[in-house]
C-alpha positions in Angstrom: -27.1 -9.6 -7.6 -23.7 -10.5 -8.1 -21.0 -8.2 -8.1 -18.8 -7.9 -11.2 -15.7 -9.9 -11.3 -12.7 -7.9 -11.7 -9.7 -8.9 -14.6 -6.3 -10.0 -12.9 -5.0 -6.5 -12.4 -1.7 -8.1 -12.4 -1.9 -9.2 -15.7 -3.6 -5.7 -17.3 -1.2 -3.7 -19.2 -0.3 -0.4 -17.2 -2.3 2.0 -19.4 -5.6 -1.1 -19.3 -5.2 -0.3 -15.4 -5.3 3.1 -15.6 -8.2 3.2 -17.6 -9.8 0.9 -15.2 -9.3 3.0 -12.4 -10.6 6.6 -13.7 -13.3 4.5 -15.3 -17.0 4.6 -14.1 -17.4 1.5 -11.6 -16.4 0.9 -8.0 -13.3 -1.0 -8.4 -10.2 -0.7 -8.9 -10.5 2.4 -6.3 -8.6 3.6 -3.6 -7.6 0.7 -1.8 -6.3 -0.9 -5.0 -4.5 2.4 -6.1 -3.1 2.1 -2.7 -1.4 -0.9 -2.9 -0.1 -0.7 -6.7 1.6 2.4 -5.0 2.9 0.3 -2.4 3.6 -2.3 -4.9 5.8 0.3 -7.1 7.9 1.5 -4.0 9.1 -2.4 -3.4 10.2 -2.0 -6.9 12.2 0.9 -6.3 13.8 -0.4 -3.2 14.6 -3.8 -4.9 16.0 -2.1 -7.7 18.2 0.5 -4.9 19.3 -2.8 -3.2 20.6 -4.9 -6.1 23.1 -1.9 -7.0 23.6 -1.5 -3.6 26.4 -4.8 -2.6 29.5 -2.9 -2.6 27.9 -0.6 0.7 25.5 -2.8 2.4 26.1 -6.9 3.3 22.6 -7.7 3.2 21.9 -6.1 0.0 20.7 -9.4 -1.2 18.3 -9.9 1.8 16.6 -6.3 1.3 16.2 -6.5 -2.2 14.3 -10.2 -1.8 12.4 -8.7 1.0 11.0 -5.7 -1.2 10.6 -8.0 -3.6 8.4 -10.4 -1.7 6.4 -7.2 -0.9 6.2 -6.1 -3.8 4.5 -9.1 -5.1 2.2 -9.1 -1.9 1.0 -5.7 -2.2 0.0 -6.8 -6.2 -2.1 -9.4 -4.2 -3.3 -6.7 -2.3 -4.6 -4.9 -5.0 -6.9 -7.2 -6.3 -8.1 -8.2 -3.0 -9.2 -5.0 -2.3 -11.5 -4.8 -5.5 -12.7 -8.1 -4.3 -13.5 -7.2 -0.8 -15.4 -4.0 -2.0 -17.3 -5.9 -4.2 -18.9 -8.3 -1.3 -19.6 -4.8 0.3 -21.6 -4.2 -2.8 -23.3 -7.6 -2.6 -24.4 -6.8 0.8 -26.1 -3.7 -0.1 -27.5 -5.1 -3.0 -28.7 -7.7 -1.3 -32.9 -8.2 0.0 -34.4 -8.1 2.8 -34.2 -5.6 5.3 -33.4 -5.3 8.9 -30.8 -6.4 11.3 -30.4 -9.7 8.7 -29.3 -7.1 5.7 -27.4 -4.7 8.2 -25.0 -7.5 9.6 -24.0 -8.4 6.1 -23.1 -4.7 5.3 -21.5 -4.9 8.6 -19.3 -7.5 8.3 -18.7 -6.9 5.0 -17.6 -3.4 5.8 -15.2 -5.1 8.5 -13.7 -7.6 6.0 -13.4 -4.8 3.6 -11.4 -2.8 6.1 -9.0 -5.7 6.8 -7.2 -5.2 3.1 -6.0 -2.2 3.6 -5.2 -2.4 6.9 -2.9 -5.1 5.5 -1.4 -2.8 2.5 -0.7 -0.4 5.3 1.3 -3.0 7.0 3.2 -3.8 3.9 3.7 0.1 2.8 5.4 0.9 6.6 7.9 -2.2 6.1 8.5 -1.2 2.3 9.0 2.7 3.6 11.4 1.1 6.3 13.9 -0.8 4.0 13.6 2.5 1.6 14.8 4.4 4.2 17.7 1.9 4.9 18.7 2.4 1.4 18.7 5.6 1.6 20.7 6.3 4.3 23.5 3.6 3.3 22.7 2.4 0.0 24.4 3.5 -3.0 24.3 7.1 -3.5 24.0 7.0 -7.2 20.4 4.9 -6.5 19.4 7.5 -3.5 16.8 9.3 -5.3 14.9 5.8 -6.2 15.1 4.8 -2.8 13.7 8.4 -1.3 11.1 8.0 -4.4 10.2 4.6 -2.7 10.1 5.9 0.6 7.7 8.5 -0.3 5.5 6.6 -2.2 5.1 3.8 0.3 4.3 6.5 3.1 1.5 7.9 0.8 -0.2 4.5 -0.1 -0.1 3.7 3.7 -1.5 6.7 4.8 -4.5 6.4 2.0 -4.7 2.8 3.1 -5.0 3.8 6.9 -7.8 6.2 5.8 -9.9 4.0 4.0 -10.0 0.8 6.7 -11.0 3.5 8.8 -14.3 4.9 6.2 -14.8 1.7 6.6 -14.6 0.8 10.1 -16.8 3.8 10.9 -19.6 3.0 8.3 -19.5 -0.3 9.9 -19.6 1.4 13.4 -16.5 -1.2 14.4 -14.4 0.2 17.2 -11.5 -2.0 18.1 -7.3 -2.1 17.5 -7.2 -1.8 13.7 -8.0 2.1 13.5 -5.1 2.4 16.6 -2.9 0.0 14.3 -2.8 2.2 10.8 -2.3 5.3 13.0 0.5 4.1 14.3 1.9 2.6 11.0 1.2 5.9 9.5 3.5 7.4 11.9 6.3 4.6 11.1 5.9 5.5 7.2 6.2 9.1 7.9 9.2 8.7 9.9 11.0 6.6 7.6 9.8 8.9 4.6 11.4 11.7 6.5 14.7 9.8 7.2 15.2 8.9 3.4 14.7 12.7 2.9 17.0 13.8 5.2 19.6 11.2 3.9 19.2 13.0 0.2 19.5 16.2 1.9 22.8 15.8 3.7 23.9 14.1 0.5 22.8 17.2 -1.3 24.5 19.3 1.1 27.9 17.2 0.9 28.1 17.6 -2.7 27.6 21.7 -2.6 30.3 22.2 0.3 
């Protein structure tokens, strides 16, 4: 049996999506809500950028690099469905014994490989957030701590589902050590953009 072939998420309107996602079947799940989070943060920090010339040089350059993620982490989305879906081959599939079980397995590995890549993508989208924060323009601050936030949460959810399933598939090697650490370069950028609202906040009541 086949899993069922997902619609282009990218070209579902919003509300289709949504429906999708609280509707009852596997995918678009966690991993996918993960990187349309991701995906959404870009936007914000694109959007922070491009008003953003008169205080940074490179405005340009940040605002085509959130945008390249942005479109990346959209990928991202529906290769996550996809990925889950093979998983759901495998355990559909017949048979049974260490045949059946090494299909789950490396399904289960290759499954875990998508998010561990939206993870990647959420830390670097967090890191330019913060950068906006900190020196963008002030009147686009809030956006920028918005995408700094959101990134940070759509790594960390990304981190913990390659690791579900890197343990289902009993895997131990680098990728669980990888989205820890990313997780902790999310969080810190999060917590910079924050602090950069805060001090503005602080500025503006003295």
């Amino acid at each position: 049996m086949t899993a069922e072939v997902q619609p282009d998420y990218a070209d579902q309107p919003l509300g289709r999506f949504l429906e999708l996602v609280a509707s009852r079947q596997p995918a678009p799940g966690g991993g996918s809500a993960a990187a349309i989070g991701v995906a959404l943060a870009a936007g914000l920090v694109a959007m922070a950028a491009r008003f953003s010339e008169d205080q940074i040089d490179e405005a340009a350059v940040l605002a085509e690099r959130a945008h390249g993620s942005q479109r990346r982490a959209t990928a991202l989305a529906q290769a996550d469905a996809t990925a889950y879906g093979r998983v759901v081959d495998a355990r559909r599939s017949g048979g049974v014994g260490a045949g059946r079980r090494q299909r789950i397995r490396a399904a289960l590995s290759a499954a875990a490989d998508v998010p561990c890549e939206i993870a990647r993508l959420g830390a670097t989208v967090a890191e330019l957030a913060a950068q906006l924060a900190e020196r963008g323009n002030p009147n686009l601050r809030g956006d920028a701590v918005s995408g700094a936030v959101l990134a940070e949460a759509g790594v960390r959810a990304a981190a913990e589902l390659a690791g579900i399933n890197l343990t289902a598939a009993a895997i131990q090697d680098g990728r669980a050590l990888e989205c820890t650490g990313l997780v902790q370069v999310a969080s810190h950028a999060a917590r910079r953009a924050l602090a950069a609202s805060r001090r503005d906040q602080a500025s503006e009541n003295a």
